[in-house]
N, C-alpha and C positions, 0 to 999 in steps of 0.2 A: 504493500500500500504506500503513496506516496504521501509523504509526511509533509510539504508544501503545500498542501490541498488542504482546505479548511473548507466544511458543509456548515451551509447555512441554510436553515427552514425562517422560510416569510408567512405568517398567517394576516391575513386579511381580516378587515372591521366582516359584520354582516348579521349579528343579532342572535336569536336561535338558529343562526344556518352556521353557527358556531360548533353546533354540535356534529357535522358531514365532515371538520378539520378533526375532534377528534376518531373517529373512523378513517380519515385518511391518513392522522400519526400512528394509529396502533398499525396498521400494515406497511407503512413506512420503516418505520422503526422498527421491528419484525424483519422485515427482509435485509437494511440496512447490518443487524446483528447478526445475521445469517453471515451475511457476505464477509464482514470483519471478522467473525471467528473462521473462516476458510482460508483467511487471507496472513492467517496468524497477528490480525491485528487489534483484537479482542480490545486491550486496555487501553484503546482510540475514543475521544468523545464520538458518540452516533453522530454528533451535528455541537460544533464550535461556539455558534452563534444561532439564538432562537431571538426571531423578532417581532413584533407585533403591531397591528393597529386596532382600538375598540375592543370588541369580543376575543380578535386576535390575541388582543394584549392580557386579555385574562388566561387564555390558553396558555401561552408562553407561561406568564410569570408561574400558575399550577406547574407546566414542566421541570424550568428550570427549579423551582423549590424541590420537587420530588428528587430531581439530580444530586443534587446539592444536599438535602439532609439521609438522603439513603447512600449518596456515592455508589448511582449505578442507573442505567439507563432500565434493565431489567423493570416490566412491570408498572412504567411510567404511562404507558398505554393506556392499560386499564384504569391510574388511575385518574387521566382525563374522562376516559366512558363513565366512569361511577360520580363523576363533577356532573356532568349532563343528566343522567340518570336521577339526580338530587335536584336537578335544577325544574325537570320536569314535573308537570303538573295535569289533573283532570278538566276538561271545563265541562260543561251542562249538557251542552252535544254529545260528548260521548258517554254519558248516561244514557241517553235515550236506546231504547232496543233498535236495533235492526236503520237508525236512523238513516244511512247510506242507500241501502238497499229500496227505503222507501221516496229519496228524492230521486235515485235512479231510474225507477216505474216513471217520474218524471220527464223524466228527461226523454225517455222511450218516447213519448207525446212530441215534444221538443227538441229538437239537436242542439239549438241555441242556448239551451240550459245547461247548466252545468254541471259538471260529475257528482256524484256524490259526496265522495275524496274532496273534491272543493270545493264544495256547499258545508262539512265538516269542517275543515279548516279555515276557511270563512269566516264562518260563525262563531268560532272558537275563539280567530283574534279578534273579532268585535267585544267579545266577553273581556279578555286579557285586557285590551285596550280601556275598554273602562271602568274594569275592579282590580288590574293588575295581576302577577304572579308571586305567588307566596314567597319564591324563597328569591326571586329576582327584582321586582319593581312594586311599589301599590302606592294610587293615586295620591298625593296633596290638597287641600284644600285649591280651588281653584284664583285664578288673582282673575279680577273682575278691573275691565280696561277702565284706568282713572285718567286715560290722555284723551280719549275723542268719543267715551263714553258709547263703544260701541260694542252692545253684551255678543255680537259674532267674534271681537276680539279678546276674550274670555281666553285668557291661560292655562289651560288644563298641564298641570305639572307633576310630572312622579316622583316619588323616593327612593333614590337607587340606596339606600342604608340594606336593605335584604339581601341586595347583590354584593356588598364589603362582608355582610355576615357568611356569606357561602364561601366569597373568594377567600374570609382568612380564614375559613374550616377548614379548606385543602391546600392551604400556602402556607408559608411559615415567613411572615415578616420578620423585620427590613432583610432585603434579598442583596444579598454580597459576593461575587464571584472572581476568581481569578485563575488568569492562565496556568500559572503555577502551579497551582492544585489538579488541573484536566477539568476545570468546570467549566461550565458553557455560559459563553454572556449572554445578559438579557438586555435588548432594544425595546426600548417602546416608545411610542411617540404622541404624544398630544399637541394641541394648536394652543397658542395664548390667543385671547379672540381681540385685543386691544391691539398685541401687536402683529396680528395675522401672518405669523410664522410657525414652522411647525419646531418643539421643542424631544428632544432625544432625552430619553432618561438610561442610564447607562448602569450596568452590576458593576462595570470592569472599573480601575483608578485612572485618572489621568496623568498626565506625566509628573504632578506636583505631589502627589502621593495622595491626592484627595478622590474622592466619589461628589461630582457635581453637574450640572447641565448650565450652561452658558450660552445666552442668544440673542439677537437685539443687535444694536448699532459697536463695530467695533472700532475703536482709537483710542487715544491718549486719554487716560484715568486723572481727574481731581487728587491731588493729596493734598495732607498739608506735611510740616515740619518733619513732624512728632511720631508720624503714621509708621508704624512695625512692619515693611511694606517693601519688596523689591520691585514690584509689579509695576512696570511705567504704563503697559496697555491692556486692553481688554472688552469684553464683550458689557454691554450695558447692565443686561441682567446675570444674574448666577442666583441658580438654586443648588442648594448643598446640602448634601446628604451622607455622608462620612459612617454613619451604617450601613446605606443599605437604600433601594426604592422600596420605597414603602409601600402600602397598599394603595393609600389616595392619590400617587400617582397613576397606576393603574385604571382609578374611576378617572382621573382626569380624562385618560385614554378613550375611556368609553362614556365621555358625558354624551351624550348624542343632543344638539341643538335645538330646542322646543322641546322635545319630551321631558328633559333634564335641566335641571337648574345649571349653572354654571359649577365647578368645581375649583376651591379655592386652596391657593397654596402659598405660603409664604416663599419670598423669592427678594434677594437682593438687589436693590439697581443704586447701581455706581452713579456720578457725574462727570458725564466728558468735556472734555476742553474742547474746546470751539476752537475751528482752524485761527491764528492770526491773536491769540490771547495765551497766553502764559497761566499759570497755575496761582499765582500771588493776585491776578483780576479778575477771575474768574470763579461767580459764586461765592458762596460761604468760606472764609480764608479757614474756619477749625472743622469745615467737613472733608471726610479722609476720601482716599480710593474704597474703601470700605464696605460707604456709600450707603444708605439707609433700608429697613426692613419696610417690606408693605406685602399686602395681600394683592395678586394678581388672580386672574380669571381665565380657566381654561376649558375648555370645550374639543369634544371627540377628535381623535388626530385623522379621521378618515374624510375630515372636510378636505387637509392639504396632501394625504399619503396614504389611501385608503391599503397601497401595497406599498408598501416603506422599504422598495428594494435601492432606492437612491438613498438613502438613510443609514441604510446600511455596509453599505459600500464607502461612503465616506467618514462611518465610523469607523471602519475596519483599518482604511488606512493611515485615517489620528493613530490609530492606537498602536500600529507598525514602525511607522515613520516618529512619531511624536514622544509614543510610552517608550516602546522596545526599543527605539534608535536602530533600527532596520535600515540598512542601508543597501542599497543594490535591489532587487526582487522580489517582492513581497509574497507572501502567504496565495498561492490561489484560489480565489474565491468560487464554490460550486452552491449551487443556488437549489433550492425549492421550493416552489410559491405555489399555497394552494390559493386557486380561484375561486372564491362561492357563489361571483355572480357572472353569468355566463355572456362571453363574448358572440356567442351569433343564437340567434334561434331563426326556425327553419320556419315560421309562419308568421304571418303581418298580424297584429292583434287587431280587433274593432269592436270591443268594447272598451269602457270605461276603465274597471279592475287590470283587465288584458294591458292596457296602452299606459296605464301607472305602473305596473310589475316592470313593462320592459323600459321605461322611464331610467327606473331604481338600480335596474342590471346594468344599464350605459353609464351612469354617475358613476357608478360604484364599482364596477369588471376593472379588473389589471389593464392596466394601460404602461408596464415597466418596459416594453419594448426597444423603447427609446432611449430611454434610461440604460439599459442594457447593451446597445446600439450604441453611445456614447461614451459608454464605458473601455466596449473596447475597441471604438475608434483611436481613444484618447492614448493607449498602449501601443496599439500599432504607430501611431506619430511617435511617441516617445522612443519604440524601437527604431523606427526608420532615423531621427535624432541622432539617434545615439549611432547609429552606425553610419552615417554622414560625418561625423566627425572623428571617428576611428578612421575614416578613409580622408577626410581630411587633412589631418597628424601624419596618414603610413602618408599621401601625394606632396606633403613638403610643409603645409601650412604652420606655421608660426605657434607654440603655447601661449602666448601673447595676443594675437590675433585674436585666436577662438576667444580667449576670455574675456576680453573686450565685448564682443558680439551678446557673451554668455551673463557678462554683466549687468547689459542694460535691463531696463525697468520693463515691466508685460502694463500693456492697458488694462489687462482683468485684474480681477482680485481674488485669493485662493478661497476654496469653500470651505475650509480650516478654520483661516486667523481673520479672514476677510478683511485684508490688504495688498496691496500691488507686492512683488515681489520682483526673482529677475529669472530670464531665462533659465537660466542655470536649473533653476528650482523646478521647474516644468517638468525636467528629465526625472524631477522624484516622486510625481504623482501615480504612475506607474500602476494600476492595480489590472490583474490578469481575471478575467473574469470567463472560466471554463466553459461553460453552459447555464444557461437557465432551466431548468425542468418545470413546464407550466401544466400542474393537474386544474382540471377544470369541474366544478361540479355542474351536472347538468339539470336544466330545469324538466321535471314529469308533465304530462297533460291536466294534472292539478294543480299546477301553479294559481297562486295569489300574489297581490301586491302587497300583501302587510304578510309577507313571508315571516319577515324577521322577527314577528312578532308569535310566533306558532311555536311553543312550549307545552304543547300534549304532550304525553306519554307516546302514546301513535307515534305521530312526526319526528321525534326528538330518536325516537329509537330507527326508523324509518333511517333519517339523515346518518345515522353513526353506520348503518349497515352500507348505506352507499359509496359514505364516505371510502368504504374497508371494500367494497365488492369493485366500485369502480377506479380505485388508485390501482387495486392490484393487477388492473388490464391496461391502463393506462401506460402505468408504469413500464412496461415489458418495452416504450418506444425509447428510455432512456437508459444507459448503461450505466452503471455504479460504479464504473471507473472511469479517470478521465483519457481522449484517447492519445496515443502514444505520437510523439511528433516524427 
């Protein structure tokens, strides 16, 4: 097994179609163990890096706890399925006898009518939707609009507190990981909604020895005198976390916008010097680089990275280039990203329900193609680079010359430190990125639009069997190794 190669699984936002990602980790993970114990490479993490968006991000943070407080991947399958299995619920529908059966005599009359199967489901998240799920969301009082006094703009708002009580019954916060040990990092990602960026929360240290997320405007830090302080620059905001991601980052992850109140977290922001002003005229002379506490406001990270495979790829290589001081080649990156909401369907809708469901699957379907496509275009220029100027040096060119050329300044700014830098640097962004492997979940002839909202027993067990039936077919089109040059 080539020990350069680092697996990374991407789980996508998508509600209860959360539960078709764990059915497609337990077969995932399963044949992945397979193959490393053939491979004599057993005591390999299955996957390096688990990352997430929304529901994703609940996935993950369950995985990697279970990695982490058992030190084994064995078993971690099951116990996402038994996190679902808890999550799920009855609604009134499926009390009724034979209730399927007798809207299908329906439909017999009508083709226009709808299956059973989705007259059940239907009706189910009509229910959820307005009395919630026991052990995932249940309504709030409503806020009644006091700006233009109009009762259609009435708040209907949930409590995701029942969803933090399940995720820490199967997690074990603050979640802390490192290379060192063989543990697997955890990405997740949320959006700050004021400054419409999306924010990474990290298991791994950054290169200062801390656990922190930093984002927002970056340049030259406020200090004063006195300030305990090497730091001349930096990111506006920083949240720090020195144990561990805690859980309510997590919900941050999955606040989902209107259903969810905002999700709050204390979070540092600095004061920057303004181009053309010095530190002794600017603002408060005894406020440090420091910089003051406040409560910011976050909201689901699948507004800005519903597949945070660009996320994660530029974390990989901070934490190569920046932690590890990696120099030359980095880690290659092999990718998994389950889909849960489907890139093509084979029929036009023309209803109502029909034309919102496939609305939901276009916002929300993997769109990392480009992202992927960029990536390693970005490799190929830096090889091609680099071997223009090996042939440069052997045809006679001057060390001098090149580094002239290699010195000057780039008009961009890196996706790191978010400042100009120089040529030179360009040769070290570097990240090899193997293959992507895109499982896809597919939509049934019962489809709904409030999919995500279907936490039956039915459905929930339904999605984990598909999850596990259709990865295991899928899969056979990727190889589990990468292939030989």
């Amino acid at each position: 097994m080539n020990s350069d190669i680092h697996r990374a699984l991407v789980f996508q936002g998508g509600g209860s179609l959360g539960a078709y990602e764990a059915g497609a980790y337990k077969y995932i993970n399963e044949e992945l163990t397979r193959f490393l114990k053939a491979e004599g490479s057993e005591n390999e993490p299955v996957f390096h890096i688990v990352s997430g968006t929304s529901i994703g991000a609940i996935n993950s943070a369950i995985l990697v706890s279970y990695v982490k407080e058992n030190k084994t991947w064995e078993g971690s399958g099951d116990k996402l399925v038994e996190f679902w299995e808890y999550l799920s619920t009855q609604s009134w529908v499926d009390s009724i006898p034979h209730f399927t059966n007798y809207w299908d005599s329906l439909r017999r009359l009508d083709k226009r009518i709808a299956s059973g199967e989705s007259a059940r489901r239907y009706f189910s998240t009509k229910e959820f939707i307005m009395k919630g799920v026991p052990n995932v969301f249940v309504p709030k009082t409503p806020l009644i609009d006091n700006r233009f006094f109009d009762p259609l703009n009435t708040w209907y708002i949930y409590d995701n507190k029942p969803l933090k009580e399940s995720l820490e019954k199967f997690a074990k916060f603050p979640i802390s990981t490192s290379f060192e040990s063989g543990e697997p990092r955890l990405l997740l990602v949320a959006a700050d909604v004021q400054e419409g960026t999306p924010v990474i929360f990290d298991s791994y240290e950054k290169e200062d020895g801390t656990r922190k997320s930093e984002y927002g405007r970056y340049g030259r830090l406020k200090r004063d005198d006195l300030a305990n302080t090497s730091e001349e620059e930096g990111f506006e905001h920083v949240i720090r976390y020195e144990d561990g991601i805690e859980s309510d980052f997590v919900l941050a992850s999955c606040s989902v916008p209107i259903n969810y109140d905002y999700t709050r977290l204390d979070v540092e922001t600095r004061t920057m010097i303004v181009e053309g002003q010095d530190d002794n005229t600017y603002g408060d002379k005894n406020e440090s680089s420091k910089g003051k506490n406040e409560v910011r406001f976050f909201w689901d990270g699948g507004l800005l990275a519903n597949t945070p495979l660009r996320q994660t790829i530029f974390a990989h290589s901070y934490y190569w280039q920046r932690v590890r001081k990696v120099e030359g080649d980095l880690p290659t990156l092999k990718f998994g990203i389950i889909n849960l909401h489907p890139h093509k369907q084979g029929y036009l809708p023309s209803d109502y329900d029909g034309v919102l469901d496939r609305k939901n699957d276009i916002i929300f379907h993997d769109r990392t193609e480009f992202d992927e496509n960029v990536a390693v275009l970005i490799s190929d220029y830096v090889t091609l680079a680099k071997a223009l100027l090996e042939l440069a040096e052997e045809s006679g060119a001057s060390i001098e010359a090149l580094q002239r050329i290699l010195n000057k300044k780039t008009k961009g700014v890196s996706f790191m430190t978010r400042k100009r830098g120089r040529y030179e640097d360009l040769l070290n962004i570097k990240v090899d990125v193997d293959f992507v492997a895109r499982l896809e979940r597919k939509n049934d002839r019962h489809t709904i639009s409030n999919k995500t909202f279907d936490f039956t027993k039915n459905t929930i067990r339904q999605l984990i069997q598909d999850g596990y039936e259709e990865t295991k077919e899928q899969i056979k089109k990727f190889p589990l190794e990468a292939p030989k040059n």
